[in-house]
C-alpha positions as CSV (number, residue, x, y, z in Angstrom):
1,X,-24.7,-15.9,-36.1
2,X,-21.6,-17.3,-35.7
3,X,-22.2,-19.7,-33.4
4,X,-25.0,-21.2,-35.1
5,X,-22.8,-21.4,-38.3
6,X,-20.0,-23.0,-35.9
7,X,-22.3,-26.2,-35.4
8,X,-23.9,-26.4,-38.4
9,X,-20.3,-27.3,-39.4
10,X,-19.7,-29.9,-36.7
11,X,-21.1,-33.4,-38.0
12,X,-21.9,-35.4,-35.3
13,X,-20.3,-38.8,-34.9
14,X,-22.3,-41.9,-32.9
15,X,-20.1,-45.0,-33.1
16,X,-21.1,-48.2,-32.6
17,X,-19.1,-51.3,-31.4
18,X,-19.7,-54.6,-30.2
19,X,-18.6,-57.9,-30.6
20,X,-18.8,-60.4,-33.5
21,X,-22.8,-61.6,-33.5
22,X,-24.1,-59.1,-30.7
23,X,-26.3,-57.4,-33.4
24,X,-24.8,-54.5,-34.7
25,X,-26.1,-54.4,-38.2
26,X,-29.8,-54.8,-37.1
27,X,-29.0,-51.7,-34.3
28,X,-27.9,-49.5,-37.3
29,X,-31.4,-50.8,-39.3
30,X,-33.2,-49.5,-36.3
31,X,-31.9,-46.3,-36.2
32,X,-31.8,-46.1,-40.1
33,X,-35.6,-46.4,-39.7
34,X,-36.3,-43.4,-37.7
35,X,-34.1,-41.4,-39.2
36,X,-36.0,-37.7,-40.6
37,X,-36.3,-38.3,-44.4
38,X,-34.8,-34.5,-44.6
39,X,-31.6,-35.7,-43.2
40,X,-28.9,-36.9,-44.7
41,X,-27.0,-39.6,-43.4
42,X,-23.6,-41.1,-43.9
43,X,-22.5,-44.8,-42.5
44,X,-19.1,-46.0,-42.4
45,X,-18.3,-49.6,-41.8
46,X,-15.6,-51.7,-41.3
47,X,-15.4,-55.0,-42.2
48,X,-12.1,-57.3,-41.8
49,X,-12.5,-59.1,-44.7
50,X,-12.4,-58.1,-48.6
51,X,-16.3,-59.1,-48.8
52,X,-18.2,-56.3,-47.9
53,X,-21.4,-58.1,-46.5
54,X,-22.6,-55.7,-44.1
55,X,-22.2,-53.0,-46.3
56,X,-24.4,-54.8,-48.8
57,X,-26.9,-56.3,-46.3
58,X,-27.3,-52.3,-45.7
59,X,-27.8,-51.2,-49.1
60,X,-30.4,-54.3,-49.0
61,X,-32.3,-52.5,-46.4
62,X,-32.5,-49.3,-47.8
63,X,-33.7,-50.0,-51.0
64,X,-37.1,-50.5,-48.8
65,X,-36.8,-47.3,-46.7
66,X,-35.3,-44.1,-46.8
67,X,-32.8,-43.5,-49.2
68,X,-31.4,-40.3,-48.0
69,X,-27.9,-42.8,-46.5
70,X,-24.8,-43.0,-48.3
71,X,-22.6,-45.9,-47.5
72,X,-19.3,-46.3,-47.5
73,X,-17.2,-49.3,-46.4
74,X,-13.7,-50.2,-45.7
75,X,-12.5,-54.1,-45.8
76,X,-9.5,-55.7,-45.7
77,X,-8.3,-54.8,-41.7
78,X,-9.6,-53.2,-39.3
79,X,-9.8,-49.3,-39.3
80,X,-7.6,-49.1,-35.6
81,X,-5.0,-50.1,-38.0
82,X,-3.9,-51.8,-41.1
83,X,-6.8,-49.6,-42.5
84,X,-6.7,-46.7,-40.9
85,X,-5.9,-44.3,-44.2
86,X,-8.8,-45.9,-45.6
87,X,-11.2,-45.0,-43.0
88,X,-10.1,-41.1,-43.3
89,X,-10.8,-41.4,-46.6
90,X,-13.8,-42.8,-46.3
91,X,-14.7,-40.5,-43.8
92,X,-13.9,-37.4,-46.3
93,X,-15.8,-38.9,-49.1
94,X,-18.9,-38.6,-46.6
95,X,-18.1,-35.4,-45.0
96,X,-17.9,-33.7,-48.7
97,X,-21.6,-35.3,-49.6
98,X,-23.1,-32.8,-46.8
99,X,-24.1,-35.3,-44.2
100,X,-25.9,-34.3,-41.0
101,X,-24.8,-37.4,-39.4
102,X,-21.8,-39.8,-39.6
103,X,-22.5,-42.9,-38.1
104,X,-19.5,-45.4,-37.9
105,X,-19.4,-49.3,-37.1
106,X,-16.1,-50.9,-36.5
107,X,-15.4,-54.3,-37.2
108,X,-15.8,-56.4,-34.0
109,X,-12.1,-57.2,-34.3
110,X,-11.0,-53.7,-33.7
111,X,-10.4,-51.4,-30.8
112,X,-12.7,-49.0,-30.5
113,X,-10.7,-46.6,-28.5
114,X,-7.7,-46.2,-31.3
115,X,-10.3,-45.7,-33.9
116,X,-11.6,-42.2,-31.7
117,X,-7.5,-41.6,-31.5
118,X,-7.7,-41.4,-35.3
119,X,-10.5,-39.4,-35.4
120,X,-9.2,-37.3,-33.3
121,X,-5.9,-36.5,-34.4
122,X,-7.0,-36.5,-38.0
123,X,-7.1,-33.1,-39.3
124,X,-10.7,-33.8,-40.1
125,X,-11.5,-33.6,-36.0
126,X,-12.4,-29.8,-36.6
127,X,-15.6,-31.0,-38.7
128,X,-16.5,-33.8,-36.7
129,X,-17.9,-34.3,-33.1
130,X,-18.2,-37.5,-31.3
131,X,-21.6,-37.6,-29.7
132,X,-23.0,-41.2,-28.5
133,X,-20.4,-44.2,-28.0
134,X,-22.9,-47.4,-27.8
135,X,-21.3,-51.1,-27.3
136,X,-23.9,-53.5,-28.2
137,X,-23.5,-56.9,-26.4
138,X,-26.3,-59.9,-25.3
139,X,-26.1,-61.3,-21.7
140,X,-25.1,-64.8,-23.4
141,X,-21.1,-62.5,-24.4
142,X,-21.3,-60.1,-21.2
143,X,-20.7,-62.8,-18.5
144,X,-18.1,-63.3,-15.8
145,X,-16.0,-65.6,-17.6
146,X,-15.6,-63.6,-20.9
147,X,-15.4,-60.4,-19.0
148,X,-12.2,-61.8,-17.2
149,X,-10.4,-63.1,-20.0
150,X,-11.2,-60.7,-22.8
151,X,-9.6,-57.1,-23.3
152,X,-11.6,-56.1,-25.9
153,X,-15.0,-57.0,-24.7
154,X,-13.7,-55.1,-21.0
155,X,-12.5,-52.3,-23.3
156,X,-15.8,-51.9,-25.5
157,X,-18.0,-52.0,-22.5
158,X,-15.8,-49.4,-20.6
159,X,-15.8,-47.0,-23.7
160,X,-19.4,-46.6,-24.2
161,X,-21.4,-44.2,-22.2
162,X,-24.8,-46.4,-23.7
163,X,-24.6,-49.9,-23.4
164,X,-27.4,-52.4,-25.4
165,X,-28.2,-55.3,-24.4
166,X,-29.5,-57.5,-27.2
167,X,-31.0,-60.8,-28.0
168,X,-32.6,-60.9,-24.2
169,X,-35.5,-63.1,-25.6
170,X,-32.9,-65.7,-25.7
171,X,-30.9,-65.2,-22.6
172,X,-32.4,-66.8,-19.2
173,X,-33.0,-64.3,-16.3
174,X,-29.6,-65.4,-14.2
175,X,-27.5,-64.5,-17.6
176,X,-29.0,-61.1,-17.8
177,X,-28.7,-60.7,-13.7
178,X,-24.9,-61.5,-14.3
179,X,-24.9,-59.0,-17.0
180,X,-26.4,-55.7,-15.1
181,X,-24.0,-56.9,-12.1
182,X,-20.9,-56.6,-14.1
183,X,-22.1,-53.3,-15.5
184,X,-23.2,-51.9,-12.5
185,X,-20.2,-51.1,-10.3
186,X,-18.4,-49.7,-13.4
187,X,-16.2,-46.5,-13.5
188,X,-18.0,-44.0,-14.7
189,X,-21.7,-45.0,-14.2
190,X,-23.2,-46.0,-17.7
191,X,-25.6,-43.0,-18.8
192,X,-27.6,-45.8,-20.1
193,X,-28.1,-49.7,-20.3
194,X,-31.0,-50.7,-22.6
195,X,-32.2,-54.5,-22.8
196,X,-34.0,-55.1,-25.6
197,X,-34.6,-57.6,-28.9
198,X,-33.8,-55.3,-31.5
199,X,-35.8,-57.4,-33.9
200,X,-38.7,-56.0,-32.0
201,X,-38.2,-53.3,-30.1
202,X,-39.4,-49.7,-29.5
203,X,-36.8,-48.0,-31.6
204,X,-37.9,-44.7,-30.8
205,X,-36.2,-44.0,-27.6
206,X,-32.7,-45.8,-29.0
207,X,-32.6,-43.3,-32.2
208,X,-33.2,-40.4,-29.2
209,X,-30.4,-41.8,-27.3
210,X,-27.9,-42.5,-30.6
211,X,-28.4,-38.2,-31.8
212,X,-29.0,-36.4,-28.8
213,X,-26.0,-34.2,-27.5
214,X,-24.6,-37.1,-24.9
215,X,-24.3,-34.1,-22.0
216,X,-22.4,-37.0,-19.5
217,X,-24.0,-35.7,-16.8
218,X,-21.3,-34.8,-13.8
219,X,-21.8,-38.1,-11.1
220,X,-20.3,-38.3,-7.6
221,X,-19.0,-41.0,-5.9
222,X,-20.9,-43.7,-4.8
223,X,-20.5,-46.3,-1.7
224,X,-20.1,-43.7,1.3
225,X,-23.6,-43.5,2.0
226,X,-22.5,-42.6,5.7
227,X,-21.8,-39.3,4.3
228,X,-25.1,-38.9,2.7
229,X,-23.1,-37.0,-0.2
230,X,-26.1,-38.8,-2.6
231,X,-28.5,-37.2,-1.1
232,X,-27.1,-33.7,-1.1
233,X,-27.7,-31.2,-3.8
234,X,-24.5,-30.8,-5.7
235,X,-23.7,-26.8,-7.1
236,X,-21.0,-25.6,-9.9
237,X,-17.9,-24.7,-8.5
238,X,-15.6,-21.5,-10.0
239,X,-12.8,-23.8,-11.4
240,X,-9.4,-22.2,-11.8
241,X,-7.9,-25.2,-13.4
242,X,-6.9,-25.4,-18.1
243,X,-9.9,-26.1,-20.1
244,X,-12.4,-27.5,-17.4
245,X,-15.8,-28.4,-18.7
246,X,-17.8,-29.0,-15.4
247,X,-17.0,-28.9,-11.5
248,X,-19.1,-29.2,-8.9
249,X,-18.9,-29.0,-4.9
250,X,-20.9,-31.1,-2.1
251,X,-21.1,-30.3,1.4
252,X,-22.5,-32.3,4.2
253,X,-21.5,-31.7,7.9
254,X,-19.2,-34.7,7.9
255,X,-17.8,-35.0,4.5
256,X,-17.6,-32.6,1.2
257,X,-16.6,-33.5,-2.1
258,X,-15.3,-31.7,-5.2
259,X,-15.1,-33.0,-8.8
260,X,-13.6,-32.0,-12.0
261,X,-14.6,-32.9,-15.6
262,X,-11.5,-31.6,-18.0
263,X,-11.7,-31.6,-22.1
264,X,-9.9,-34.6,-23.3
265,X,-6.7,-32.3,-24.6
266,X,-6.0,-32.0,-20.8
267,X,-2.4,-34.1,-19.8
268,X,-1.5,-35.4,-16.1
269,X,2.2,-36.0,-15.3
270,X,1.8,-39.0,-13.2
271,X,4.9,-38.2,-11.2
272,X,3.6,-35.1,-10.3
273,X,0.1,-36.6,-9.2
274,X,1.6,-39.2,-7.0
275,X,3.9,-36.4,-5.4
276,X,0.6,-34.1,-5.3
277,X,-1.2,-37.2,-3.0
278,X,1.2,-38.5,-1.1
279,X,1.7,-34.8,0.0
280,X,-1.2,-33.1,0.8
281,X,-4.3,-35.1,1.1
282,X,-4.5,-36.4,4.7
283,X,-8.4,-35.9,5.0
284,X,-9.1,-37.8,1.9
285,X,-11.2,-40.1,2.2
286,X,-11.7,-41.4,-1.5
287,X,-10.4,-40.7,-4.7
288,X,-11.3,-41.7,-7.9
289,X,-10.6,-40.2,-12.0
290,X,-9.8,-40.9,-15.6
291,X,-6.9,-39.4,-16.5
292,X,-4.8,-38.8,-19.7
293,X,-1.1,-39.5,-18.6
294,X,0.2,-39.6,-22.0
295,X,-1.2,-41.6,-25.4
296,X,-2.8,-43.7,-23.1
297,X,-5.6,-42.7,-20.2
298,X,-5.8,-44.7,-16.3
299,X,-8.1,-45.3,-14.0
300,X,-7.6,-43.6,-10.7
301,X,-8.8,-45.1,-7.4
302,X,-7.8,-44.4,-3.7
303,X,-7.6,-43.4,-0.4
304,X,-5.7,-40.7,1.9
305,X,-2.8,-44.4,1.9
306,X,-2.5,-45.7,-1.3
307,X,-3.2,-44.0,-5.1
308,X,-3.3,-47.0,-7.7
309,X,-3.6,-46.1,-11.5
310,X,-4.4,-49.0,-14.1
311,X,-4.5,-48.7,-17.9
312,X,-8.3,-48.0,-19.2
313,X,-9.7,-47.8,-22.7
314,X,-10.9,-44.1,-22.5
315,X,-11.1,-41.1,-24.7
316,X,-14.2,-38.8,-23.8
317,X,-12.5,-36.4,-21.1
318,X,-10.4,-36.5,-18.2
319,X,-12.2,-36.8,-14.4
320,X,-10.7,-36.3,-11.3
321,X,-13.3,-36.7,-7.8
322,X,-12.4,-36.4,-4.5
323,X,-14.1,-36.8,-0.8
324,X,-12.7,-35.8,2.1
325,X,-13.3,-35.8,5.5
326,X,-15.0,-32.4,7.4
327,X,-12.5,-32.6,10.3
328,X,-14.2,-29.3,11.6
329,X,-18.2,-29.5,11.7
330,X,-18.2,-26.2,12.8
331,X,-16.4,-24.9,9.7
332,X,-18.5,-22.8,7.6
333,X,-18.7,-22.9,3.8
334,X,-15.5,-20.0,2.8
335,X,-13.3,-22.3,4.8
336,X,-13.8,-25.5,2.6
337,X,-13.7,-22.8,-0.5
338,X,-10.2,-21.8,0.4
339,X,-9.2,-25.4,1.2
340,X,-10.3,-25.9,-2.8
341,X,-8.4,-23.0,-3.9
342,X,-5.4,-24.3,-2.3
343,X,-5.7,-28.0,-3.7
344,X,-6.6,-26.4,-7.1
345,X,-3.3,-24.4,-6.9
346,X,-1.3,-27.4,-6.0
347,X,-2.9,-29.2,-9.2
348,X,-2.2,-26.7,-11.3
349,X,1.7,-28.1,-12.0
350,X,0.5,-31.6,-12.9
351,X,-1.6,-30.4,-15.6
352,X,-0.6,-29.2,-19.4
353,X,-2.4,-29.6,-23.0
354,X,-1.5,-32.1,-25.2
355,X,-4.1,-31.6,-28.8
C-alpha cells in the first residue's frame, strides 16, 4: 500500500531539448495527440523572449484535441538562469493542478543540464521524477562542423538518452550518414535514435518512448571484440559500494569485466580516483565512467597507463566500467570474486553523498 501510494506521488518529468528550428513544438503536438484523454497533463515552456508564441501555437492546437493539458510558460530568459524562480513556480502551479505528467521544453538557448540541477535541488525533487531526456535535432544541425564548434548542441546530444532525428525528408542520405556516425561512438550508447518527419510520422512508438520508465539498460564496453565480452551473458553482481543501482560481472577466459551504475547523489574525489588507478590496476585493460566529482560530472576514459577525465554535460547517474585482463586462465570464478571485493574495498574511500 505504501508503495503504490509512494509513486502515485512521483510525477514524472520527460524534457525535451533541441536546438532553435529542430522541431520541438511539433514533437510535443505529437505526443499531445496520443496522450489518454483520462490523463492530465501539464507542459512547461520556456521561451527567451517576452512573446510567448509557442505557448500560444500550443493552446492553438488544443483547442482541436484533447483538452485535458494545462500550459504554463515562462519568457523573458531562459529557465538555466535569469528565470530560474520562474520555472519553480511554474512548475508548482502544475504540480498543485494534479497532473500525471509534467512535460518541460527549454528554450533552445538554454542548457539543458542546469535546468535538471534545478529540478533537482529544488525542494519540489521529492514530487517529481525525471523519466525520458529526448534532444531533438535534423541531420542538416547534427553535422561535423557544428558538432566541433558548438557546446551546447555537444551538450544536448550527450544529455539525452533518446535522440530524434527530424526533418529527414529534407536531409540527403550523406547528411543523415554523418549524423548516425557522430552519434554512434558516443559515451553512453543512446537507448534510442529515431529518424523521422514528425509532420508525418508514426507517433505511437515516440509517445511509448517519451512515458515509459527509461530503465537505462546496464551496457558494457564496446571495441575489445578480442575478448568476446559482447557475446557473453552478463549476471548482477552483490555490490558492497553507497547507493548502487545496478552492477553486473562478465567473464570470459581471457578477459572479465565489472561495472557499476550509482544514483546520481553519489560523489568521486578525483584525487582519490587517480591515486586508486595509478595504484592498483595493472591488469586493466580499459576503463571508462561518468562521474560526479563535485557540481559538475566527467567523462572517464583509460587504460592500465593513463586515466584522462574531461568535463561532460551529465546528470542521470554516475558509471564506472572496467575490463581487465585474465592473467590466470586457469583461475576459477571465487578468485575473480575476491579480486572484486578487494577493488570494491579500495573504492570505497573515493566515494561519499552529496544530495
Amino acid at each position: 500500500m505504501s508503495t503504490t501510494t509512494s509513486k502515485v506521488c512521483l510525477t514524472p518529468v520527460t524534457l525535451i531539448t533541441g536546438l532553435l528550428g529542430s522541431g520541438k513544438t511539433t514533437f510535443i503536438q505529437t505526443l499531445l495527440k496520443q496522450k489518454p484523454e483520462e490523463e492530465c497533463w501539464g507542459l512547461l515552456i520556456n521561451e527567451f523572449g517576452e512573446v510567448g508564441i509557442d505557448a500560444a501555437i500550443q493552446q492553438a492546437g488544443l483547442a482541436k484535441g484533447n483538452q485535458n493539458t494545462i500550459i504554463e510558460e515562462v519568457t523573458g530568459g531562459c529557465i538555466c538562469c535569469s528565470a530560474h524562480i520562474g520555472y519553480e513556480q511554474a512548475i508548482h502551479t502544475l504540480l498543485s493542478q494534479h497532473i500525471d505528467r509534467l512535460i518541460i521544453e527549454p528554450t533552445g538557448l538554454g542548457h539543458p543540464a542546469k535546468v535538471i540541477d534545478i529540478l533537482k535541488q529544488s525542494p519540489l525533487n521529492k514530487r517529481l521524477k525525471l523519466g525520458a531526456i529526448f534532444a531533438i535535432t535534423t541531420p542538416k544541425q547534427l553535422n561535423q562542423k557544428n558538432w566541433r564548434k558548438s557546446a551546447l548542441l555537444r551538450d544536448l546530444i550527450t544529455l539525452a538518452n533518446q535522440v530524434v532525428l527530424n526533418k529527414i525528408d529534407q536531409s540527403s542520405e550523406n547528411e543523415i550518414t554523418i549524423s548516425q556516425q557522430i552519434l554512434a561512438p558516443l559515451y553512453p550508447p543512446k537507448e534510442g535514435i529515431i529518424l523521422c518527419q514528425l509532420t508525418n510520422t508514426n507517433t505511437l512508438p515516440i509517445f511509448t518512448l517519451a512515458t515509459q520508465n527509461i530503465s537505462r539498460p546496464f551496457v558494457f564496453l564496446e571495441g575489445l571484440a578480442e575478448h568476446q565480452l559482447s557475446q557473453q551473458q552478463s549476471e548482477p553482481f552483490p555490490s558492497q559500494l553507497l547507493n548502487v543501482t545496478q552492477a553486473f560481472l562478465q567473464i570470459t577466459p581471457r578477459a572479465f569485466s565489472i561495472g557499476w551504475i550509482f544514483e546520481p547523489n553519489i560523489l568521486f574525489n578525483r584525487v582519490k580516483l587517480k591515486a586508486w588507478h595509478a595504484q592498483c590496476l595493472a591488469a586493466l585493460l580499459r576503463i571508462k565512467g561518468l562521474v560526479k566529482t563535485g557540481n559538475e560530472w566527467q567523462l572517464i576514459n583509460g587504460d592500465a597507463n593513463q586515466l584522462n577525465l574531461t568535463d561532460i554535460a551529465w546528470r542521470i547517474d554516475s558509471r564506472l566500467e572496467c575490463i581487465f585482463e585474465n592473467t590466470n586462465p586457469d583461475s576459477d570464478k571465487q578468485s575473480i570474486l575476491a579480486f572484486i571485493r578487494l577493488l570494491e574495498a579500495q573504492l570505497k574511500p573515493i566515494l561519499s553523498i552529496r544530495q
